[in-house]
Short mmCIF file of the C-alpha atoms (twelve columns), coordinates in Angstrom:
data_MODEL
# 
_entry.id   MODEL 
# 
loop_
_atom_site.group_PDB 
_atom_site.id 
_atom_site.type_symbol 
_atom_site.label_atom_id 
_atom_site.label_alt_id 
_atom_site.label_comp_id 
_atom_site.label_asym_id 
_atom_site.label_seq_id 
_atom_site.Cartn_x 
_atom_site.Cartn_y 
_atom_site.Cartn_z 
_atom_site.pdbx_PDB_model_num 
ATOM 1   C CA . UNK A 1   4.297   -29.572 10.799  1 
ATOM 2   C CA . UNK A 2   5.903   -27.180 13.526  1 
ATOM 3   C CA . UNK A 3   6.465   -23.399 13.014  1 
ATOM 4   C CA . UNK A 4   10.065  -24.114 12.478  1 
ATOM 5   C CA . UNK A 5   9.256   -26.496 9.576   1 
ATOM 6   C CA . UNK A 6   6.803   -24.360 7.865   1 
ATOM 7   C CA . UNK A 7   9.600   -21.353 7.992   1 
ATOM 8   C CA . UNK A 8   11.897  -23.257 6.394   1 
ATOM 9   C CA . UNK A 9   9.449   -24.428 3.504   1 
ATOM 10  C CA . UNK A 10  8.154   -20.918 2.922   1 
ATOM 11  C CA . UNK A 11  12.155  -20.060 2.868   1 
ATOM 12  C CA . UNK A 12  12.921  -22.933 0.127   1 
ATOM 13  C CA . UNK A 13  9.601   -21.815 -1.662  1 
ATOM 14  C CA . UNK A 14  11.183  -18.524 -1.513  1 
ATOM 15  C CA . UNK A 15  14.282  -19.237 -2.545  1 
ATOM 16  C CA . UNK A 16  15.523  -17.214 0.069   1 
ATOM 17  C CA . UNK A 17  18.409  -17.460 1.932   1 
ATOM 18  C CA . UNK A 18  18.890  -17.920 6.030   1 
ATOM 19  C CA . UNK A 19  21.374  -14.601 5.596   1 
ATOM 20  C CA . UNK A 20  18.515  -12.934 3.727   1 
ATOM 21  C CA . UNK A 21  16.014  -13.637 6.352   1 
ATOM 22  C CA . UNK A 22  18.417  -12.800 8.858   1 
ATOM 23  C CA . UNK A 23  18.296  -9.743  7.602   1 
ATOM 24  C CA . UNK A 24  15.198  -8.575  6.855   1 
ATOM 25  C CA . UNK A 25  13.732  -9.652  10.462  1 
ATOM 26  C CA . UNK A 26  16.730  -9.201  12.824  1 
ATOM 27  C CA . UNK A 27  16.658  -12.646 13.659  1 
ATOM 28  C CA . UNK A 28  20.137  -13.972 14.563  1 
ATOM 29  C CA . UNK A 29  21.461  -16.547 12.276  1 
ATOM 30  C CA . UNK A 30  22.510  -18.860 15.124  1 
ATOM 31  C CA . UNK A 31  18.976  -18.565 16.152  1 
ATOM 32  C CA . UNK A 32  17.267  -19.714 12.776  1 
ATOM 33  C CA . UNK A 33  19.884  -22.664 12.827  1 
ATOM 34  C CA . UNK A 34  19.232  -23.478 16.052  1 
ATOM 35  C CA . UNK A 35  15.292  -23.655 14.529  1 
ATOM 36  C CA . UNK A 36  16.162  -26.022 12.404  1 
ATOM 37  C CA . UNK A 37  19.259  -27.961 14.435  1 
ATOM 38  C CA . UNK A 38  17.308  -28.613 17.691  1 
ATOM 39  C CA . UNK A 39  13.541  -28.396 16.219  1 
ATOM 40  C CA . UNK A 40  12.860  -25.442 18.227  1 
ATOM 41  C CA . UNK A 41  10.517  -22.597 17.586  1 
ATOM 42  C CA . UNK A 42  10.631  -19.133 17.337  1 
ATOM 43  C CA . UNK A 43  9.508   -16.769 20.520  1 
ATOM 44  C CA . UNK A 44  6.180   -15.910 19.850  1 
ATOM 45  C CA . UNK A 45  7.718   -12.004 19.904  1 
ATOM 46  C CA . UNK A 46  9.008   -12.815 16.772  1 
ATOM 47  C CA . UNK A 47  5.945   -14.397 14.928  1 
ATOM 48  C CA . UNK A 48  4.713   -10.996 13.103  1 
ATOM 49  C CA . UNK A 49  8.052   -10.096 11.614  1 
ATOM 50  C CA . UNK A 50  8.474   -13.415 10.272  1 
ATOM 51  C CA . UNK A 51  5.327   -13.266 9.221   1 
ATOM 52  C CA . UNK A 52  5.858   -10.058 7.138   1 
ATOM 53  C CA . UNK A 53  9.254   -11.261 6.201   1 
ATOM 54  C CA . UNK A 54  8.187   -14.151 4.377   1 
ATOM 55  C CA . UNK A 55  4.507   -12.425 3.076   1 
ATOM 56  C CA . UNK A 56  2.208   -14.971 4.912   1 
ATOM 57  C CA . UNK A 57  -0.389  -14.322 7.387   1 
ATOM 58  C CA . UNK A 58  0.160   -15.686 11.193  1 
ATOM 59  C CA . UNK A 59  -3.029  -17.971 10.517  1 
ATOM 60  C CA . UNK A 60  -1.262  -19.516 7.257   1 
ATOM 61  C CA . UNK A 61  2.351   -19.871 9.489   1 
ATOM 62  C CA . UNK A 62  0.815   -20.888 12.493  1 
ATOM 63  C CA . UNK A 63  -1.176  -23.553 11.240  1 
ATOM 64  C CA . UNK A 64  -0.409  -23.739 7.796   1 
ATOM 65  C CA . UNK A 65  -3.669  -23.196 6.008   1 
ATOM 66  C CA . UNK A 66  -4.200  -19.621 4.343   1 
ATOM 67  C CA . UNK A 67  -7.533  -18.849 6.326   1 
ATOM 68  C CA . UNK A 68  -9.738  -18.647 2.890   1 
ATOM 69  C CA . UNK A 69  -12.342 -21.408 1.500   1 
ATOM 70  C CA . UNK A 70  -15.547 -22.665 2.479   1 
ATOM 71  C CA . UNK A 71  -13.913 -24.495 5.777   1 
ATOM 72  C CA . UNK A 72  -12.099 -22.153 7.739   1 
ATOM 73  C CA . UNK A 73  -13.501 -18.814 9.481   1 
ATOM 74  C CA . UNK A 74  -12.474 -15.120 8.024   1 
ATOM 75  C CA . UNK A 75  -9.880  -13.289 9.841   1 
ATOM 76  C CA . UNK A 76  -11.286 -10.642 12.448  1 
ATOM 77  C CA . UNK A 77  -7.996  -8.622  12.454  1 
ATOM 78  C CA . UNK A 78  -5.774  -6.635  10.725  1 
ATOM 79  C CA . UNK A 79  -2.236  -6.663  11.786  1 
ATOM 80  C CA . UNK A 80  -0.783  -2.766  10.838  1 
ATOM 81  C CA . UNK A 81  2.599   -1.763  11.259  1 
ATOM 82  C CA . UNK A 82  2.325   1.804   13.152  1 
ATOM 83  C CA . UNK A 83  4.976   3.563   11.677  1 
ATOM 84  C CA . UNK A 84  2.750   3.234   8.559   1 
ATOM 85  C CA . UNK A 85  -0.009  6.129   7.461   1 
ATOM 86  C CA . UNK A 86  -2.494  3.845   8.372   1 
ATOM 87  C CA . UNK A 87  -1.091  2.789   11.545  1 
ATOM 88  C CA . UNK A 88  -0.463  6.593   12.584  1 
ATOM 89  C CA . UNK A 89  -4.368  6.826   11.867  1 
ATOM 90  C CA . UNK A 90  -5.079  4.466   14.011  1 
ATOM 91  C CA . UNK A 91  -2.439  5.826   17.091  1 
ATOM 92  C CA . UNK A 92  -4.398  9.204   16.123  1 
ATOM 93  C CA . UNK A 93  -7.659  8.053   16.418  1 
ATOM 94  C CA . UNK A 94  -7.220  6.165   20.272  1 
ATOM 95  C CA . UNK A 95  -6.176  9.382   21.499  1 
ATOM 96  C CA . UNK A 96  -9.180  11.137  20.633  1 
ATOM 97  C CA . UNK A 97  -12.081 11.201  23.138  1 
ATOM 98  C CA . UNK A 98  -15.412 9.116   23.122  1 
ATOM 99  C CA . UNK A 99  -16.824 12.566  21.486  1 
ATOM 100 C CA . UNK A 100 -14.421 13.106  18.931  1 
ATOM 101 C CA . UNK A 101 -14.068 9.282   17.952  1 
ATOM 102 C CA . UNK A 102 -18.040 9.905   17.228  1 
ATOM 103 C CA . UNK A 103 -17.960 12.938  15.430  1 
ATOM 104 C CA . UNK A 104 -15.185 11.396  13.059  1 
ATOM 105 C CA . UNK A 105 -17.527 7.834   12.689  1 
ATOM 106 C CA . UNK A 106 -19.992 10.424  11.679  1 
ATOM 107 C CA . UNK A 107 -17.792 12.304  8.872   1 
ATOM 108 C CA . UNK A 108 -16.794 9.129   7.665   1 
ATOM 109 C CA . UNK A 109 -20.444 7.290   7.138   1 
ATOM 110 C CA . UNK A 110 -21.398 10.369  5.338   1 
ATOM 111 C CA . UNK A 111 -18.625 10.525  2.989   1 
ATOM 112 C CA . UNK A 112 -19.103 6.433   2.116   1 
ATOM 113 C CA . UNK A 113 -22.959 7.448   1.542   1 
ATOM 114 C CA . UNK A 114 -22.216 10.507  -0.692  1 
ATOM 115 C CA . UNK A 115 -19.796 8.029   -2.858  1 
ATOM 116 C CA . UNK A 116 -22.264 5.644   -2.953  1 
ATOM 117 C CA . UNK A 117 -24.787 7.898   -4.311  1 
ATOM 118 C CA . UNK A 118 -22.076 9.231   -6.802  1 
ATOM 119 C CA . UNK A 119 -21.438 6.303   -8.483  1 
ATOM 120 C CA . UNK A 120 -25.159 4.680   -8.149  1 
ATOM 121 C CA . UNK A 121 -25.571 8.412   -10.347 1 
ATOM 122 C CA . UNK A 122 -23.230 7.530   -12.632 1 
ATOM 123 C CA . UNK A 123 -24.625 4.455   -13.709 1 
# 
């Protein structure tokens, strides 16, 4: 199954409209029906918002499997949009130095090891 294919599934699954995806990734409507009209696929750009669009991971649109079970490999990556908290974390912490990255590693292992004593307390 192409890319093109398994978008239009996941739409139909979805019961969501080519006007509704339109929208929600920007993606022209000429282009989605060109998709589907000349079995094209979308610029690889593109693959992320689609993927967030339609609440799949890349691995499960790209080659249709949802990357869990005893047969396929865990994911080593996150994919974060920056304008999120998380993502402005992550912006934060690349800008510090080598020193500072440390020192923060350092805050953060402690406070995991006090919570785990907490609740191993509280048992």
């Amino acid at each position: 199954m192409t890319v093109s294919e398994k978008i239009f599934e996941l739409l139909n699954e979805r019961e969501m409209s080519q006007k509704e995806f339109s929208e929600k990734t920007g993606i022209s409507q000429s282009s989605i029906s060109d998709w589907k009209r000349k079995k094209t696929n979308p610029v690889s750009e593109k693959i992320m918002i689609i993927c967030e669009a339609l609440s799949v991971t890349s691995e499960e649109l790209l080659s249709g499997t949802e990357g869990t079970g005893s047969r396929s490999n865990p994911s080593d990556r996150y994919v974060i949009k920056k304008d999120t908290e998380l993502g402005q974390f992550i912006t934060d912490y690349q800008n510090l130095s080598e020193k500072d990255r440390n020192r923060l590693n350092g805050y953060l292992k402690a406070m995991q090891d006090m919570r785990k004593k907490s609740s191993s307390n509280g048992r």
